[in-house]
C-alpha positions in Angstrom: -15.7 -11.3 0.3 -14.5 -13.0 -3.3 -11.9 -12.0 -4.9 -12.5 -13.2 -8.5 -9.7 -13.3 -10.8 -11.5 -11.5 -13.1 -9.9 -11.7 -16.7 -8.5 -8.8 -19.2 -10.1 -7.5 -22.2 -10.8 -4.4 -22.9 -8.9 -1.8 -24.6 -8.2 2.0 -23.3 -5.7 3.5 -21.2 -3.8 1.3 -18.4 -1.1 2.1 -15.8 1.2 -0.6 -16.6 4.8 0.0 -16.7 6.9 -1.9 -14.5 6.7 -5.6 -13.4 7.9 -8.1 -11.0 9.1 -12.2 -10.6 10.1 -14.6 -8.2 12.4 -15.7 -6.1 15.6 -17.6 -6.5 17.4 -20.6 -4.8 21.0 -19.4 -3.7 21.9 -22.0 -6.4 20.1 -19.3 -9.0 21.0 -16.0 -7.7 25.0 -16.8 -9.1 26.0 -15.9 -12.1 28.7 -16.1 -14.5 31.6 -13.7 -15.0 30.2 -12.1 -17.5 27.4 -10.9 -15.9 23.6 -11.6 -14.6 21.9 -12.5 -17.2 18.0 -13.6 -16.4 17.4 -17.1 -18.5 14.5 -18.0 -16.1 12.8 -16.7 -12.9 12.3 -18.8 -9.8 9.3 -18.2 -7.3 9.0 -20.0 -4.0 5.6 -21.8 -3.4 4.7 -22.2 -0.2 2.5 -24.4 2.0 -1.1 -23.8 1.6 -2.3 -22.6 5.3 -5.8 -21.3 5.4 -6.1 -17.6 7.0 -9.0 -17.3 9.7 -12.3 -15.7 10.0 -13.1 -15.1 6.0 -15.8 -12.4 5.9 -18.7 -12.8 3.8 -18.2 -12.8 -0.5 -19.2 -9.4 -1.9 -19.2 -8.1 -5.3 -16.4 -7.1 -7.8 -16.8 -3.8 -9.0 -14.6 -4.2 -12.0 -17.4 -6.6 -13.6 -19.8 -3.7 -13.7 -20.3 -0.9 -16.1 -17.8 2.4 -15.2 -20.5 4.2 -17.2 -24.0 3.1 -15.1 -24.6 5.6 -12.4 -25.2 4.5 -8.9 -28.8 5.0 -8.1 -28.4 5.7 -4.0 -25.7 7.1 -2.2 -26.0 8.0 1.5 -23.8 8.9 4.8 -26.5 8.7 7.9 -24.7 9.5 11.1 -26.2 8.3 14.6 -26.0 9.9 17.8 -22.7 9.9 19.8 -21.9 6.8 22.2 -19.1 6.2 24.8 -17.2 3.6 23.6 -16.8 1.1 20.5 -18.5 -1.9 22.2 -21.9 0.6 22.2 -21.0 1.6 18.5 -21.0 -2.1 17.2 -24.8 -2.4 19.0 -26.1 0.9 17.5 -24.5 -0.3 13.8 -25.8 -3.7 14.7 -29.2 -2.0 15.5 -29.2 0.0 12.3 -28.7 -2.9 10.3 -31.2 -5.4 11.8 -34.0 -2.1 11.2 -32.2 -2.0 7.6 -33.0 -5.6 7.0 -36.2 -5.3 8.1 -37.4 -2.9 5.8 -38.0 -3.1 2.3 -34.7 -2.8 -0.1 -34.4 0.8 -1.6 -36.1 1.0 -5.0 -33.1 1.6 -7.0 -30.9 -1.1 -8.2 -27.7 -0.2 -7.0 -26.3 1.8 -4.9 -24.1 2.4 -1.6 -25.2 3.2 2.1 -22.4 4.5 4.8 -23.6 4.3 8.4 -21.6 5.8 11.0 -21.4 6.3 14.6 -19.3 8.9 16.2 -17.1 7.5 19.6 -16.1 10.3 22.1 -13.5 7.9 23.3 -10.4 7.9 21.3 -9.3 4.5 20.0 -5.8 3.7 18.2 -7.4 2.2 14.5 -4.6 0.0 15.0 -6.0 -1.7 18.4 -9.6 -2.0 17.0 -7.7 -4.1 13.9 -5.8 -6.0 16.5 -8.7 -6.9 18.2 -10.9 -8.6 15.3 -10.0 -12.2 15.1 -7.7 -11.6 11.4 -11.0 -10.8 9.9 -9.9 -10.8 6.4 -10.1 -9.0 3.9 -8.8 -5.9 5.7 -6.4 -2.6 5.5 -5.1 0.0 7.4 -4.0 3.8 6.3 -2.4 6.2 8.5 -0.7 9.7 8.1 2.7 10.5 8.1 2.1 13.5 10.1 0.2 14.6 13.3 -2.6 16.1 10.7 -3.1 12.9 9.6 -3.8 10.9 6.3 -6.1 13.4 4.6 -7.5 17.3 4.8 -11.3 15.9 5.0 -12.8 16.7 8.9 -15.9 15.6 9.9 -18.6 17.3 11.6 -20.7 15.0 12.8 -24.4 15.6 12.5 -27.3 13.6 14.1 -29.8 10.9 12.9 -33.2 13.9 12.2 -35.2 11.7 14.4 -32.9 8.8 14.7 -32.7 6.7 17.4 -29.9 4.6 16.2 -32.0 2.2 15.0 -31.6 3.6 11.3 -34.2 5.3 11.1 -33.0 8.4 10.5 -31.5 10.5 7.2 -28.1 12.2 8.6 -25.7 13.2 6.5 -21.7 13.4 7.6 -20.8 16.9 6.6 -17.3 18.3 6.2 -16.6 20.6 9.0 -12.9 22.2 10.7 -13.3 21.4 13.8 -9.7 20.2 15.0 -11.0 17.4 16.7 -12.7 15.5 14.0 -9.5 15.2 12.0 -8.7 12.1 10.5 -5.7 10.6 11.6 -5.9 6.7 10.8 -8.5 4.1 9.2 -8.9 0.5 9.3 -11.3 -1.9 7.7 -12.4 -5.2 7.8 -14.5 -6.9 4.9 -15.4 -5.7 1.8 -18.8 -4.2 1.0 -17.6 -3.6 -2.8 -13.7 -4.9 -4.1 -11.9 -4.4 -7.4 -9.4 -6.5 -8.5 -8.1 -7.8 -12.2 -5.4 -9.8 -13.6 -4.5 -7.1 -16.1 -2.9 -3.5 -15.9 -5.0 -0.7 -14.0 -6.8 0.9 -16.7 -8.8 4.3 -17.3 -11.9 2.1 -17.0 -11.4 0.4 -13.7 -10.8 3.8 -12.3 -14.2 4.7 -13.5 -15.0 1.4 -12.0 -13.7 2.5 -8.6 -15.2 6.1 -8.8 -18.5 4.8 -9.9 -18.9 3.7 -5.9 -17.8 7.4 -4.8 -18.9 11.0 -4.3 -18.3 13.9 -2.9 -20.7 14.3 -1.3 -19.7 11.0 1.4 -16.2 12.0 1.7 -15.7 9.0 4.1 -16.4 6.6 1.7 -13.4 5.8 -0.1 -11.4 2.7 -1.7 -8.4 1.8 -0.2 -5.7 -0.3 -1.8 -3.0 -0.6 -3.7 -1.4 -1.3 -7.4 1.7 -4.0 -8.6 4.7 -1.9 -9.3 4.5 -3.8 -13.1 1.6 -5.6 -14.0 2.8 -7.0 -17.3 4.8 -10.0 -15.9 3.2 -13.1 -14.1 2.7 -13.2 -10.8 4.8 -15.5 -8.1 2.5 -17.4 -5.8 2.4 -15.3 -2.7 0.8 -12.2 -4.7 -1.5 -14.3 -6.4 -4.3 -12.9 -4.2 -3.4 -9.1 -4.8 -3.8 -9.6 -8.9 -2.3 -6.5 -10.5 -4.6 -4.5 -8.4 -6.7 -4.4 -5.0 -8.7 -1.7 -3.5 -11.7 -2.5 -0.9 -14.2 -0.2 0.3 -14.8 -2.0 3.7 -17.6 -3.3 5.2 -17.0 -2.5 8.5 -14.0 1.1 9.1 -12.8 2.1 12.4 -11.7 5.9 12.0 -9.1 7.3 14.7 -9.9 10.8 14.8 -7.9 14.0 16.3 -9.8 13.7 19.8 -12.4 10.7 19.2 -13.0 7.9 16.8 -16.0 6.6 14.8 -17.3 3.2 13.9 -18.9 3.2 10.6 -20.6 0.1 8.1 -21.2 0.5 4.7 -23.1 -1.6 2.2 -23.1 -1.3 -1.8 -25.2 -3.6 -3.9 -25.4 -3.6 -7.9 -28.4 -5.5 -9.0 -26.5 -5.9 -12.1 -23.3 -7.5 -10.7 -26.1 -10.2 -8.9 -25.3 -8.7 -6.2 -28.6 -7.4 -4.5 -29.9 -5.2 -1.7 -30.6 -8.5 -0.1 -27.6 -9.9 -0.1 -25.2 -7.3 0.6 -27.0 -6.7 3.5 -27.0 -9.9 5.0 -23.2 -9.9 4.2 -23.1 -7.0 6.2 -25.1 -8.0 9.2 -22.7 -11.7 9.1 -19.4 -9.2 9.2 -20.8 -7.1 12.2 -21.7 -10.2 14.3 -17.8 -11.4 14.3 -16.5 -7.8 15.1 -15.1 -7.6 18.2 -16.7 -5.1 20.4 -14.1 -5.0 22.9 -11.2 -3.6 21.9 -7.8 -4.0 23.8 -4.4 -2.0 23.5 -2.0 -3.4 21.3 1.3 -3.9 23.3 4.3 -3.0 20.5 6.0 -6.3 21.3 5.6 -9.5 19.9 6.3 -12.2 21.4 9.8 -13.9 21.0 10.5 -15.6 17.3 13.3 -18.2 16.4 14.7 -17.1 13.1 15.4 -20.5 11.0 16.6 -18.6 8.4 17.8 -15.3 6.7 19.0 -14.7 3.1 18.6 -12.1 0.5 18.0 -12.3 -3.3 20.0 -11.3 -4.9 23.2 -12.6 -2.9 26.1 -10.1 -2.5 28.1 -11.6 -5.7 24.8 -11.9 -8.0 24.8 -7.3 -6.7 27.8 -6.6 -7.1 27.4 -8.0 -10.7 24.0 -6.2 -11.6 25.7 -3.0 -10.7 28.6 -3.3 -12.5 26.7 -4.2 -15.7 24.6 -1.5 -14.9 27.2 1.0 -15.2 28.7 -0.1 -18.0 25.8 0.9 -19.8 25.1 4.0 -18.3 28.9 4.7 -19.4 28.7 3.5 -22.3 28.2 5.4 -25.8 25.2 3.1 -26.9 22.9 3.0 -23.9 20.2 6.4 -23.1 20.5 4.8 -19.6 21.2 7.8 -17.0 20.0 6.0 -13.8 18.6 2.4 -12.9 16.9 1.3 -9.4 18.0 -2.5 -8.6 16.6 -4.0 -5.4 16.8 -7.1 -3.4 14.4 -9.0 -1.3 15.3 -10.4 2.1 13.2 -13.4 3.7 13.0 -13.9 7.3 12.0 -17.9 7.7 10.2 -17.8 11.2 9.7 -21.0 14.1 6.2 -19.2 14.5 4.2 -16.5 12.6 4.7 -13.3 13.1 1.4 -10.9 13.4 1.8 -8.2 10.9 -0.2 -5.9 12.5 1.6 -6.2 15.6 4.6 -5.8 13.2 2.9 -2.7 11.6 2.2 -1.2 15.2 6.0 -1.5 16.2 6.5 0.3 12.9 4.4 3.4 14.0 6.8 3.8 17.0 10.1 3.2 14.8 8.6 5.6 11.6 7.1 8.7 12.3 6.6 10.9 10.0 5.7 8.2 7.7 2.9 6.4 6.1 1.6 3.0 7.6 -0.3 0.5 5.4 -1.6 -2.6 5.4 -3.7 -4.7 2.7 -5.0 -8.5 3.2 -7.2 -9.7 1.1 -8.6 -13.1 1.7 -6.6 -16.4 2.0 -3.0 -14.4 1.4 -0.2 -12.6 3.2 -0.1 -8.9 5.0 1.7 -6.5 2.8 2.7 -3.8 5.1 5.2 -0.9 5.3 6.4 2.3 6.8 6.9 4.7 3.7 7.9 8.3 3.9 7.1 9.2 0.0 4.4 10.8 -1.2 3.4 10.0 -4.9 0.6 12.5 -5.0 -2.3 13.6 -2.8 -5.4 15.4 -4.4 -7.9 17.7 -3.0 -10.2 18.6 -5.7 -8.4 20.0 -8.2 -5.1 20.7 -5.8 -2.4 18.2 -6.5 0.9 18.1 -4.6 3.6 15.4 -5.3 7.2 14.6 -4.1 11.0 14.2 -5.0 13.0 11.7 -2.1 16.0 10.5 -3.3 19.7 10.3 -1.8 20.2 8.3 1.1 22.2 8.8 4.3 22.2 7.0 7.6 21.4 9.5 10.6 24.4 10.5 12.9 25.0 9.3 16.5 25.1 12.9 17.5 23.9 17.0 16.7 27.4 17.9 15.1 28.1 14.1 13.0 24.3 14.2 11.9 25.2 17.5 10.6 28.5 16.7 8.6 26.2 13.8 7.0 23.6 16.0 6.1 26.2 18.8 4.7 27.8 15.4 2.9 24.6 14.4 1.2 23.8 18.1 0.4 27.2 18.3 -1.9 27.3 15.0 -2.7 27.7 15.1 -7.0 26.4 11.4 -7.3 23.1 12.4 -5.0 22.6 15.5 -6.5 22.6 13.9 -10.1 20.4 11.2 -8.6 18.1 13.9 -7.1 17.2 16.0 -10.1 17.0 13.2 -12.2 13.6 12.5 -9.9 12.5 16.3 -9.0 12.7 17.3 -12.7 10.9 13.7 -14.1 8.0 14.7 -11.5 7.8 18.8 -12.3 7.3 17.4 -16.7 5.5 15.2 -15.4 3.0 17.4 -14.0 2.9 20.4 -16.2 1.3 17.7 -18.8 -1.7 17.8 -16.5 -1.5 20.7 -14.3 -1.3 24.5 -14.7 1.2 27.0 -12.5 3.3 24.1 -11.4 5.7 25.2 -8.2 8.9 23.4 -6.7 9.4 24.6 -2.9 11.5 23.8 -1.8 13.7 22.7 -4.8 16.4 20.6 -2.9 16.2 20.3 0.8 17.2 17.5 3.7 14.1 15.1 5.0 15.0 13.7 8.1 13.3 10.6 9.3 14.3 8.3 12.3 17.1 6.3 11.4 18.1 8.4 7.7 18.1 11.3 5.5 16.8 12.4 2.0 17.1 14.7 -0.2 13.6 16.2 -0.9 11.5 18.4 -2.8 8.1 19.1 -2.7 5.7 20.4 -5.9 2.2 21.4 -6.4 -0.1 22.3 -9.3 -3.6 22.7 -10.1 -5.1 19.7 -12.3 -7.2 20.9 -15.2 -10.0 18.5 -14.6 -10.8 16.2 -11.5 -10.7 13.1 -14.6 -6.9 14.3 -15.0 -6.3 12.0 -11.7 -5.9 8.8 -13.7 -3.0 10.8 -15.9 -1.5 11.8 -13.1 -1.5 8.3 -11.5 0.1 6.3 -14.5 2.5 9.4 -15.3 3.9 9.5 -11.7 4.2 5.5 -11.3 7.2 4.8 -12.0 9.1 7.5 -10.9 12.6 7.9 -11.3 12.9 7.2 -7.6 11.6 3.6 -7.9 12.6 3.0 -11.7 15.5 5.1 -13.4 15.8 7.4 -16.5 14.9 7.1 -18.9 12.0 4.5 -17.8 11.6 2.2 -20.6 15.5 1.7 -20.7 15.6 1.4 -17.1 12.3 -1.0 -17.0 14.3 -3.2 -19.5 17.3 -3.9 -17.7 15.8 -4.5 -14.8 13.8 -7.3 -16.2 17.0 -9.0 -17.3 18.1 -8.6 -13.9 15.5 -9.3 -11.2 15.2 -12.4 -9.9 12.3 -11.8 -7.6 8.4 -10.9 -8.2 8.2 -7.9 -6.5 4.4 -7.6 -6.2 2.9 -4.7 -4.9 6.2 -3.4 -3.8 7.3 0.2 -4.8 3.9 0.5 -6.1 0.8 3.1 -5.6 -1.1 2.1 -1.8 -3.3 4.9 -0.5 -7.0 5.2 -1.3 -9.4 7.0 -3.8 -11.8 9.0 -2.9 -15.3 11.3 -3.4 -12.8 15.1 -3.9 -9.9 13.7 -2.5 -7.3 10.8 -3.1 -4.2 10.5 -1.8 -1.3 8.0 -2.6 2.4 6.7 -0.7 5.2 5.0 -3.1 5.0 1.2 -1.0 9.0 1.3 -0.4 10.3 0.5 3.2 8.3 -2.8 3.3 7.3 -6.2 3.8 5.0 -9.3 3.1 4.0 -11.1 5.8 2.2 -14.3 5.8 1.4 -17.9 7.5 4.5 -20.3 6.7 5.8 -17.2 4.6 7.4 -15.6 7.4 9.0 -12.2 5.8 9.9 -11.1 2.6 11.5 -7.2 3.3 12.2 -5.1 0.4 14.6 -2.5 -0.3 16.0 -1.1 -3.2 18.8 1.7 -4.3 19.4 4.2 -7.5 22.2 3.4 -9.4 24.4 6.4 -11.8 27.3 7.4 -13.0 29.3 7.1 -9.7 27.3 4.5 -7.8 29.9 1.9 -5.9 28.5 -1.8 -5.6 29.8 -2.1 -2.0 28.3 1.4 -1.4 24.8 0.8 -2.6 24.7 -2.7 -0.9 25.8 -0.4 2.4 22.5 1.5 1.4 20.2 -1.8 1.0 20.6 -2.1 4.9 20.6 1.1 6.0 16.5 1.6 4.3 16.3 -2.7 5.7 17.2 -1.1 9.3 13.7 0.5 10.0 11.9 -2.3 9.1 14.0 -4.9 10.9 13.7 -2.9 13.8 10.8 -4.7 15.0 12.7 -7.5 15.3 14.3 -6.4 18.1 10.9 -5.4 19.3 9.7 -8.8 18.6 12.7 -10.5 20.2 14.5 -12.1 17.2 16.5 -14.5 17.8 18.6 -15.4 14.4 20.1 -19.1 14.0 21.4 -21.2 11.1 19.6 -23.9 10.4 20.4 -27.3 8.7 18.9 -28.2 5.2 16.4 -31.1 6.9 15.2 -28.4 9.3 14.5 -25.8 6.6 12.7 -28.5 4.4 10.6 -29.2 7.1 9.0 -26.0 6.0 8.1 -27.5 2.4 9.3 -24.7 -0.2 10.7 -25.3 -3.2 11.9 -23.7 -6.2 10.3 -23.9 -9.1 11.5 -22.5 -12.8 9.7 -19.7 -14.6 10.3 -18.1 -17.9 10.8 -14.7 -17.3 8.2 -12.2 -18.6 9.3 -9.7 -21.4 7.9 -6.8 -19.6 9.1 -7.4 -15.9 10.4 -5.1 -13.4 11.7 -3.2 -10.2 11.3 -0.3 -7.2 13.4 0.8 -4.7 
């Protein structure tokens, strides 16, 4: 799949508000007395180390035209089989029998073929199992209901025989068992990706590929948390945004699981029936039909290094000056979220979807993610907040904010939870978010409703504070409003956001990508989306870059919110003592050996932060 860096013009409406940088040296995360000031931001580059098993180029949706309609679009579903290894040779089958017929007379369009598995399969072993076929993504519920409302009745090929010849159609049923809990994709049978901010027209762009009637057909991805500054090298593949619709999806269902292909073409885009199709059919012949269970447990990694950007001095600073203007008499400035990235310099790689699996076990109740796209790092993560999920015109949305460590037992996790309940700092901190959200909404929605209006989320290793609200959007095209309203929210940014947004790009000193931002997926009358907090990028020489971030108001105590940094670090470091860890101080020639530097940016005028 490419991912061409296709350029910006065009005017309209965008979801751009807050940005990122780089990383400094520990030289560059000091600063003077008077407080951090950003003069220039510093990015690492790292080696280049090639990623394996590229799967074919496809096209780039954004190039077409949002307006065109899309001449076919089909689900055909194929008899049941046992296992996955006889799903890949009924898909394979399909294929060859597509390829040997002539193309479809319209001149774009997209095909879903699917066959249903009665054996259940984790989506996360499947992944595991393909080689690192890149690009490729993975979306799983926080709950037991899994990551979206949409079941699946499956419904034979009329006459098929699994060789495609057949007209099915997947139709949305209840049974139970059909639920759908987790997805993963390898390849790309359409992509969208730009350099500039997510617009009105590339959601078009992304919709232009859906429909309600395919349900299962949907673009998953994910969006920078500020696509106005420039972007440090390791999320140079992302741009300022990446969805995939893949080529080749594993679906874990309630009771079973279902192996499904897709193809897209766009004669417009040079991208023909021909082609796709042999794109596909290259994809399917490296997937793995054998499909083992992922042991949670990596193998034992030597640490080289460990440091965090900013350093405890260069915090203690940015929060200080941060108060100062929320106290202050000239500043609107009610709440600001500074965060810090941690890096994790690894003797050997470490598999992020092995990483992401040990994740499951550590965050339930959560969302899991993961996004690759080709030649670049894993961003995964374990998030527990919503930003919105839509079913037709349905929309519900979330408030988390307030953090507490869990207790070692029933009667202290209950004196922390009565502490965060009356805490004044959390409360402030809490409404701030719940009440951005509920204006929010209203803009877009009618008969909006907060229940519960402040209540205690309990996850494995902390507590929130929580609300949850829902409305009723005026018009399915009201999705892109409610996208660019929600993101940033108060959670992730502060109050008010421009204020906020501006002194966090004097402060950062890190690019923090697609961190904090919208990951979930869009689809035909449902699209649902996670905040990307509580995670990490993961790459080849790149070892780990963790995130974390924490709300700052009147109140807030340097040392306090630092305390808070590792408490929301602890679920995603974790792992390591799944993956054996083993931390060590290195000298300076062994850490060179690694070849990173640090090279000077300007900053960008528009940059910024997330939790």
């Amino acid at each position: 799949m490419a991912i061409a860096a296709a350029g910006g013009g065009g005017g309209g409406r965008f979801l751009a508000r807050i940005v990122d940088s780089s990383e400094p040296s520990s030289s560059a995360a000091k600063s003077s007395a008077s407080g951090p000031s950003m003069a220039s931001r510093l990015c690492f580059h790292f080696p280049t180390r090639r990623y394996q098993s590229p799967c074919s180029l496809s096209m780039n949706g954004c190039e077409g035209d949002p307006a065109a309609p899309i001449g076919t679009t089909e689900t055909r579903t194929f008899p049941a089989v046992a296992t996955p290894g006889l799903a890949v040779d009924r898909l394979g089958s399909a294929v060859a029998s597509l390829k040997a017929r002539p193309s479809p007379g319209s001149g774009s369009g997209i095909i879903r073929l699917q066959v249903p598995i009665h054996e259940k399969v984790e989506a996360i072993d499947w992944l595991h199992s393909q080689r690192q076929l890149l690009p490729r993504c993975f979306f799983s519920g926080r709950n037991a209901g899994g990551n979206s409302d949409c079941f699946l009745e499956p419904s034979p090929v009329v006459g098929g025989n699994g060789n495609g010849n057949g007209n099915g159609n997947g139709r949305l049923g209840r049974r139970a068992e059909h639920r759908l809990v987790s997805v993963a994709g390898v390849g790309s049978a359409v992509f969208f990706r730009r350099i500039r901010p997510f617009s009105y027209e590339d959601w078009l762009s992304i919709k232009r590929f859906l429909s309600t009637s395919c349900p299962f057909i949907r673009a998953y991805g994910a969006i920078r948390f500020d696509a106005r500054s420039n972007v440090s090298p390791e999320w140079e593949a992302f741009g300022s945004f990446y969805f995939i619709v893949p080529q080749v999806e594993f679906d874990e269902l309630e009771e079973s699981s279902m192996l499904a292909a897709t193809i897209a073409w766009d004669d417009a885009l040079s991208w023909t029936w021909e082609r796709a199709i042999n794109s596909l059919e290259a994809t399917i012949n490296q997937v793995s039909s054998l499909v083992m269970k992922l042991r949670k447990q990596v193998p034992k990694a030597f640490i080289l290094s460990n440091n965090h950007v900013p350093g405890k001095n260069y915090w203690d600073l940015a929060v200080k000056r941060a108060l100062q203007m929320i106290n202050g008499d000239d500043s609107a400035l009610i709440k600001v979220v500074l965060a810090r990235s941690s890096r994790f310099l690894t003797a050997t790689d470490i598999d992020p979807i092995t990483w992401l699996a040990c994740l499951q076990i550590e965050g339930e109740n959560a969302y899991q993610f993961c996004l690759q796209p080709p030649n670049a790092p894993a961003f995964i993560g374990n998030t527990p907040e919503q930003l919105f999920h839509r079913t037709w015109l349905s929309i519900s949305s979330e408030a988390l904010a307030g953090t507490r460590a869990r207790g070692e037992s029933v009667a202290s996790d209950l004196q922390i939870e009565l502490d965060l309940l009356s805490s004044p700092k959390d409360h402030l901190e809490f409404t701030i978010v719940r009440e951005s959200i509920r204006r929010k909404l209203e803009t877009v929605c009618s008969g909006v409703v907060v229940e519960p209006r402040k209540a205690i989320r309990k996850l494995s290793r902390v507590q929130h504070l929580h609300a949850v609200l829902a409305g009723t959007l005026k018009s399915e095209d009201d999705e892109f409003d409610i996208l660019s309203s929600l993101h940033p929210s108060p959670a992730v940014c502060g109050f008010p956001t421009e204020e906020a947004r501006l002194l966090i790009a004097e402060t950062e000193v890190f690019d923090r990508g697609m961190y904090a931002g919208p990951v979930g997926w869009f689809g035909g009358g449902e699209s649902e989306f996670a905040v990307g907090i509580r995670s990490a990028l993961v790459g080849k020489g790149l070892g780990a870059l963790i995130y974390a971030g924490t709300g700052i108001v009147e109140g807030s105590n340097p040392s306090s919110e630092w305390d808070e940094l590792e408490i929301k670090i602890s679920q995603m470091r974790a792992p390591a003592k799944c993956m054996n860890l083993v931390t060590n101080v290195t000298s300076s020639a062994q850490i060179a050996s690694f070849s990173f530097t640090f090279p000077v940016r300007l900053p960008d005028s528009s940059k910024e932060s997330s939790i």
